[in-house]
N, CA, C and O of each residue as an XYZ file, in Angstrom:
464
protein
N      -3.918    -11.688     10.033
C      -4.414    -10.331     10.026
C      -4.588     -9.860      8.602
O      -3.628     -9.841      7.831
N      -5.624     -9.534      8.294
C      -6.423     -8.619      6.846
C      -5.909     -7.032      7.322
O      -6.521     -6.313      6.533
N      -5.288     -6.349      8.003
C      -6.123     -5.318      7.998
C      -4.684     -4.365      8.225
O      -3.797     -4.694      9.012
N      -4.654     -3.344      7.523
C      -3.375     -2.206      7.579
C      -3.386     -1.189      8.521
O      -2.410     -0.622      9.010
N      -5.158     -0.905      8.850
C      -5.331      0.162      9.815
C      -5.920     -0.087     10.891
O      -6.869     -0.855     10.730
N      -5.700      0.349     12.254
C      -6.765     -0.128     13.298
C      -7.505      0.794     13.396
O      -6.975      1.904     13.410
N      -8.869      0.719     13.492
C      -9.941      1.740     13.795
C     -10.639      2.119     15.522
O     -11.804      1.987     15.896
N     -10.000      2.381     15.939
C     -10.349      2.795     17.174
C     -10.680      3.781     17.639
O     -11.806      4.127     17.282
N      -9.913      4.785     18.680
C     -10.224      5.950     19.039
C      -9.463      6.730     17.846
O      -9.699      7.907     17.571
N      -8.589      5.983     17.222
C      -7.738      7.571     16.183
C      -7.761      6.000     15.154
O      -8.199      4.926     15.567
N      -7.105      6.270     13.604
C      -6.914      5.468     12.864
C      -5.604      5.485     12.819
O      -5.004      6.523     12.541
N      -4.853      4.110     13.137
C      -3.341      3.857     12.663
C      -2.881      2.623     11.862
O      -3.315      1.471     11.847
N      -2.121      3.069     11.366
C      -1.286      1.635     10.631
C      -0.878      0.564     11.863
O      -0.576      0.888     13.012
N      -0.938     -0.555     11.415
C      -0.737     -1.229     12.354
C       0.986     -1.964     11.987
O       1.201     -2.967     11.306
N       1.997     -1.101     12.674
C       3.101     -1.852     12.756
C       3.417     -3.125     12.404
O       4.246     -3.403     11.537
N       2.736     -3.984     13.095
C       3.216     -5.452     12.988
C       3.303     -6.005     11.592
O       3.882     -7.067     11.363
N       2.684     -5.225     10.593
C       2.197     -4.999      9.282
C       2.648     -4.771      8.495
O       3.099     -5.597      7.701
N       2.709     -3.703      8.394
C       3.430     -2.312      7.887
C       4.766     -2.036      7.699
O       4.866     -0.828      7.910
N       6.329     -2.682      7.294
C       7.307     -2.331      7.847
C       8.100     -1.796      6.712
O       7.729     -1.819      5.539
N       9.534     -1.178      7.274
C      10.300     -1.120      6.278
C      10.811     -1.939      5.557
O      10.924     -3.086      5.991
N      11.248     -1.640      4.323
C      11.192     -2.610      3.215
C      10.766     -3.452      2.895
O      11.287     -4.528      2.602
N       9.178     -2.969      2.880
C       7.868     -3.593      1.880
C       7.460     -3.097      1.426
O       7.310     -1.941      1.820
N       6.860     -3.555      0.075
C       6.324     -3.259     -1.260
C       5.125     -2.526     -1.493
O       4.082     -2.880     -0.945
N       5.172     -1.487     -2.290
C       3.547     -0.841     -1.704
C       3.639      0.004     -3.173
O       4.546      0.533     -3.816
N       1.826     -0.219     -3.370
C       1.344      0.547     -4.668
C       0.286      1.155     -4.074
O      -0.555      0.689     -3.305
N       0.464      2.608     -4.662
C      -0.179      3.820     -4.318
C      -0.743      4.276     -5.308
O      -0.520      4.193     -6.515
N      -1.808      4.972     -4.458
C      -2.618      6.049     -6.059
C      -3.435      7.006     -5.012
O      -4.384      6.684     -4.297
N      -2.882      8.090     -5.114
C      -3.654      9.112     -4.417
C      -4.635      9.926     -5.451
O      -4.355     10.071     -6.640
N      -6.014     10.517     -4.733
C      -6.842     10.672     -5.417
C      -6.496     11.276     -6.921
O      -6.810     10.785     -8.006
N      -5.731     12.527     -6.647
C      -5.347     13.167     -8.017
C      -4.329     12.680     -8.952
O      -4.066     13.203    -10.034
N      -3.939     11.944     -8.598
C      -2.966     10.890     -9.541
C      -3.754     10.331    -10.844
O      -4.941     10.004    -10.844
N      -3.078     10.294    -11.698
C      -3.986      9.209    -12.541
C      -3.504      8.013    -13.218
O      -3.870      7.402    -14.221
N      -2.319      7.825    -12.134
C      -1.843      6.222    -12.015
C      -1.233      6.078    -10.711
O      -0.845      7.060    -10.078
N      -1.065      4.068     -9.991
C      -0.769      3.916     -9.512
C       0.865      4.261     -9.363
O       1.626      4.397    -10.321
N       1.203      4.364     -8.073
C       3.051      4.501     -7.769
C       3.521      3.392     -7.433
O       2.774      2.952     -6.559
N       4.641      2.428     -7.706
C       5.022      1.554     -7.053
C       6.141      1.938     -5.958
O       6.636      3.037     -6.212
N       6.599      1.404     -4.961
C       7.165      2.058     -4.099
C       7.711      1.316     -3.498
O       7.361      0.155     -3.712
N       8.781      1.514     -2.492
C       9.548      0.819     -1.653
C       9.125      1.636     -0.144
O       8.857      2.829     -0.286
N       9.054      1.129      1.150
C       8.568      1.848      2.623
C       9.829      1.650      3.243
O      10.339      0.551      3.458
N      10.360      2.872      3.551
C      11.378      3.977      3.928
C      10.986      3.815      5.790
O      11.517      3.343      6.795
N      10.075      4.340      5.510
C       9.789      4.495      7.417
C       8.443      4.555      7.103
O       7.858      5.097      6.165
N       7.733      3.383      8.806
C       6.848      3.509      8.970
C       6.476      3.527     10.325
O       7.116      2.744     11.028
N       5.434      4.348     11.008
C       5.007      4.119     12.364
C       3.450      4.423     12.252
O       2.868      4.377     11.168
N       3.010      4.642     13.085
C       1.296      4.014     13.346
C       0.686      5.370     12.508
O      -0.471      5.378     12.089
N       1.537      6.410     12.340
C       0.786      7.971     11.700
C       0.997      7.881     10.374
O       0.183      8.113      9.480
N       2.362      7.460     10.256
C       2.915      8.307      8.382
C       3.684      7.122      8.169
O       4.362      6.572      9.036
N       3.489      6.564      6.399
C       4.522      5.932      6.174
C       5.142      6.750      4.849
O       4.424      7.586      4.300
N       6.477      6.492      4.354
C       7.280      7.139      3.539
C       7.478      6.239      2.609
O       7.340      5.018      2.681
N       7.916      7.108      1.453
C       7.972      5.641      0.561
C       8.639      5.930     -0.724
O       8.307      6.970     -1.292
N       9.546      5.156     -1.280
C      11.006      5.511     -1.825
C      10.157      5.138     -3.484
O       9.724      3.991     -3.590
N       9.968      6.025     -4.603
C       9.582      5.428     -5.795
C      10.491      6.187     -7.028
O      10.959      7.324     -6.969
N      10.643      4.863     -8.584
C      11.513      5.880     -8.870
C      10.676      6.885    -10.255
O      10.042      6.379    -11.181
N      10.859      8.045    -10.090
C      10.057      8.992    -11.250
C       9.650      8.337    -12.232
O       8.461      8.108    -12.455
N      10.858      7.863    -13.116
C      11.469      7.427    -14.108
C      11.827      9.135    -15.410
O      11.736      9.209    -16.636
N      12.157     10.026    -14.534
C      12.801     10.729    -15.491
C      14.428     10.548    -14.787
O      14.757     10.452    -13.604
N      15.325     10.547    -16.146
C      16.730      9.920    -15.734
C      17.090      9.369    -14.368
O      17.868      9.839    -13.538
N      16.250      8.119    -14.311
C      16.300      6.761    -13.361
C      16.866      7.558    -11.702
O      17.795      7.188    -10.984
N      15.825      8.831    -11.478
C      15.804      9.458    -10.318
C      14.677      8.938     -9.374
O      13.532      8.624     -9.701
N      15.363      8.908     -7.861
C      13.904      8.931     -7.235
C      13.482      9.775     -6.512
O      13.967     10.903     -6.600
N      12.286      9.463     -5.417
C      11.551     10.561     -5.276
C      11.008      9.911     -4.202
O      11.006      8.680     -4.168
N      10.488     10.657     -3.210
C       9.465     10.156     -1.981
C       7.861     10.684     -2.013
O       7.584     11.781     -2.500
N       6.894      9.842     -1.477
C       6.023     10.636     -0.675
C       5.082     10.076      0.196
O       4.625      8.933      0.162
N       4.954     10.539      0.597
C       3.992     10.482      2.177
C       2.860     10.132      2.080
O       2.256     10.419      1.047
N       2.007      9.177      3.442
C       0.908      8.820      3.268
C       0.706      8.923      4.904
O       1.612      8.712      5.711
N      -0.179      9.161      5.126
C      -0.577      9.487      6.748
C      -2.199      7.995      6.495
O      -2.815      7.483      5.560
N      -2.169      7.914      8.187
C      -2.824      7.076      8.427
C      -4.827      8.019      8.192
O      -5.759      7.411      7.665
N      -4.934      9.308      8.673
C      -5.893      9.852      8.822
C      -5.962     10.239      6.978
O      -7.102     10.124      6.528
N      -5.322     10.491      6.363
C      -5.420     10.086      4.497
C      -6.409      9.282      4.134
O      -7.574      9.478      3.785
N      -5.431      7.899      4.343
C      -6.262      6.655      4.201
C      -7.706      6.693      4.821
O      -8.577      6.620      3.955
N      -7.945      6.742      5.482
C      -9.256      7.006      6.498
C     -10.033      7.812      5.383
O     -10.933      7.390      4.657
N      -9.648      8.677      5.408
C     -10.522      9.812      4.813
C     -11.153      9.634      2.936
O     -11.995     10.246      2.279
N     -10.212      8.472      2.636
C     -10.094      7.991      1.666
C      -9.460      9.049      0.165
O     -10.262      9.522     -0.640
N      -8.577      9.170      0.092
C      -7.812      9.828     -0.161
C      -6.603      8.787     -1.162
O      -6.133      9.040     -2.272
N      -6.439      7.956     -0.541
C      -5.518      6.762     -1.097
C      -6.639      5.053     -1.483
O      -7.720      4.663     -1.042
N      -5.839      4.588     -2.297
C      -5.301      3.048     -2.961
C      -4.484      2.688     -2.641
O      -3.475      3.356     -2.864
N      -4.349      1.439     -1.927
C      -2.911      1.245     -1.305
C      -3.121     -0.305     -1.574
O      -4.279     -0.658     -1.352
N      -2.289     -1.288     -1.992
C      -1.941     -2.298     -2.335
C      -0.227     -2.694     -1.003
O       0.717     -1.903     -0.993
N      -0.234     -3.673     -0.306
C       0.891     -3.821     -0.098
C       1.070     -4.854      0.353
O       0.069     -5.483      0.695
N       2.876     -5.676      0.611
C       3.201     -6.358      0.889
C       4.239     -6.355      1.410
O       4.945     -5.414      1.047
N       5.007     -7.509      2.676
C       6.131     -7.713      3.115
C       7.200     -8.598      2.244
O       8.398     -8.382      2.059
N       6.363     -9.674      1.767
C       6.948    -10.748      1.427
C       6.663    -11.264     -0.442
O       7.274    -12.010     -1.207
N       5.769    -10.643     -0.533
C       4.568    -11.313     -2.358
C       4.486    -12.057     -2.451
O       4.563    -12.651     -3.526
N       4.283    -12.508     -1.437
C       2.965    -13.951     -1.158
C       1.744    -13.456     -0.553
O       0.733    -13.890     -1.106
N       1.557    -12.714      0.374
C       0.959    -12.375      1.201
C       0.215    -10.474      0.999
O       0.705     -9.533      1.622
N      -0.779    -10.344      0.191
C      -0.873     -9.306     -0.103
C      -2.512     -8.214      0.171
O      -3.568     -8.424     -0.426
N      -2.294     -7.144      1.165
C      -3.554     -6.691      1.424
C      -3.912     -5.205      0.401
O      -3.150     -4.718     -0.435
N      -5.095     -4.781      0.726
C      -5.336     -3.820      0.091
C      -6.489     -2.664      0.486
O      -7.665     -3.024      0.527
N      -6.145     -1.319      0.766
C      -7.414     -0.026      1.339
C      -7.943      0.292      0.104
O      -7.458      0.953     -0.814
N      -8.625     -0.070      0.171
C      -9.756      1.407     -1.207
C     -10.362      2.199     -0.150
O     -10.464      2.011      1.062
N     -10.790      3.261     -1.031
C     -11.213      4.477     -0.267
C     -12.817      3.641     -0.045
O     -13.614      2.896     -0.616
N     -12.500      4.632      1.619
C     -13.513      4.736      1.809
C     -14.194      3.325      2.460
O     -15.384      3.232      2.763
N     -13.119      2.174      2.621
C     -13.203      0.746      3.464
C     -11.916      1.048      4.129
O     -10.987      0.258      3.961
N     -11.735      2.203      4.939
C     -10.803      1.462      5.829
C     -10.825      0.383      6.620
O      -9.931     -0.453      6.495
N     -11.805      0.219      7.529
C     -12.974     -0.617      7.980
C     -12.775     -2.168      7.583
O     -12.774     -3.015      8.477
N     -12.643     -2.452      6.516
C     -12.906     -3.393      5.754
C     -12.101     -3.699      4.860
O     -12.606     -4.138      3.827
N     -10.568     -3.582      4.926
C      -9.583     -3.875      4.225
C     -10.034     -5.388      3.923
O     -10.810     -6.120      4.538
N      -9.307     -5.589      2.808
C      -9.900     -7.165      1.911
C      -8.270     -7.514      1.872
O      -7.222     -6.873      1.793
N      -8.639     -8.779      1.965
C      -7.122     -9.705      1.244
C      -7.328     -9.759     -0.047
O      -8.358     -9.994     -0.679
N      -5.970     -9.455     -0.477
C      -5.945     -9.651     -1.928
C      -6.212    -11.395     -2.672
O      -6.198    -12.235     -1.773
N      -6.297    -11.629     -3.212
C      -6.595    -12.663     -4.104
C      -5.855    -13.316     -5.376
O      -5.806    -12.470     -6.270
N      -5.271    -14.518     -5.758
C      -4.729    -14.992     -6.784
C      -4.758    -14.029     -7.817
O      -3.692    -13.505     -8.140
N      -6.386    -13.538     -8.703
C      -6.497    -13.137     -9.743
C      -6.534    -11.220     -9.860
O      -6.900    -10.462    -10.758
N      -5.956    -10.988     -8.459
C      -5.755     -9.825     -8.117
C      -4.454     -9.481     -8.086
O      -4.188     -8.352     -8.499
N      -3.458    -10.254     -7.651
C      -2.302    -10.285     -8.022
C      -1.608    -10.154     -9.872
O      -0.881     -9.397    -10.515
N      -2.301    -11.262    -10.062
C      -2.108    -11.373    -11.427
C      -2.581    -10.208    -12.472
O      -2.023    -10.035    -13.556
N      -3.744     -9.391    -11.977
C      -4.084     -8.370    -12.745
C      -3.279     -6.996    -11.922
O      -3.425     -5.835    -12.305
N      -2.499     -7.362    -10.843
C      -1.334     -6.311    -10.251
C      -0.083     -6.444    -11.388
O       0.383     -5.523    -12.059
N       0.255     -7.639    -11.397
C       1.712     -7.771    -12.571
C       1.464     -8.059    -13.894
O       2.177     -8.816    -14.552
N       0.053     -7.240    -14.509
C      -0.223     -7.455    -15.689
C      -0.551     -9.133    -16.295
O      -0.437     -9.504    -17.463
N      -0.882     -9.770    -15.384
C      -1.090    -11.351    -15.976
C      -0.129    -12.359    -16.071
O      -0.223    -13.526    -16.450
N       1.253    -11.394    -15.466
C       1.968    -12.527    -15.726
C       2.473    -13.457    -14.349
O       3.257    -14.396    -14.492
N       1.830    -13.004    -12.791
C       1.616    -13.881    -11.730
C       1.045    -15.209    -12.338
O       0.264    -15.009    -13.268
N       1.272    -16.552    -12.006
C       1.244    -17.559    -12.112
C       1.221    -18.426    -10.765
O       1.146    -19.654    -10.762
N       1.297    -17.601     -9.593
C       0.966    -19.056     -8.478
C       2.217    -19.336     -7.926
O       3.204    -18.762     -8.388
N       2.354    -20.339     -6.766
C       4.202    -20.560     -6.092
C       4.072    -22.010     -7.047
O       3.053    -22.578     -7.442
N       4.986    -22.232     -7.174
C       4.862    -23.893     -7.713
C       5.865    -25.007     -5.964
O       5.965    -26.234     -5.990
């Protein structure tokens, strides 16, 4: 499975997918950087997501709804495992893409290298 959202009669995250404690980079429209994050709770509407500020090594939550994404509103990068990594740009919910070797690597600044 490629795909984070199902498009049907309503748009949802697709559970089987999606779970707690996996890895997820965010960038909502008015942001003007990505969030890295940890997923707190997720179900087919809203997922939550644990990131830390970095003012005195506090954290912080926030929310992403499935009708967001849709609307394109979010960047969402995520994973269960980091091997295995998908990704929404606005405006493809539709058409979520698998991430790629040299997509990874330009995720951890270049320094991904592959499983040996």
């Amino acid at each position: 499975m490629n795909e984070l959202l199902t498009t049907g009669e309503r748009v949802e995250f697709l559970p089987e997918i999606i779970k707690r404690r996996g890895f997820l980079r965010a960038k909502y429209w008015s942001w003007d950087d990505f969030r890295n994050g940890l997923v707190t709770f997720a179900d087919k509407t809203t997922l939550r997501v644990l990131f830390q500020t970095g003012v005195n090594a506090s954290t912080s939550y926030f929310r992403i709804t499935a009708s967001e994404v849709d609307a394109g509103l979010w960047r969402l990068i995520y994973t269960n495992d980091m091997e295995t990594f998908y990704r929404v740009e606005p405006n493809q919910s539709e058409t979520t893409e698998h991430i790629t070797e040299p997509d990874i690597a330009n995720l951890f600044g270049g320094i991904y290298h592959g499983r040996t």
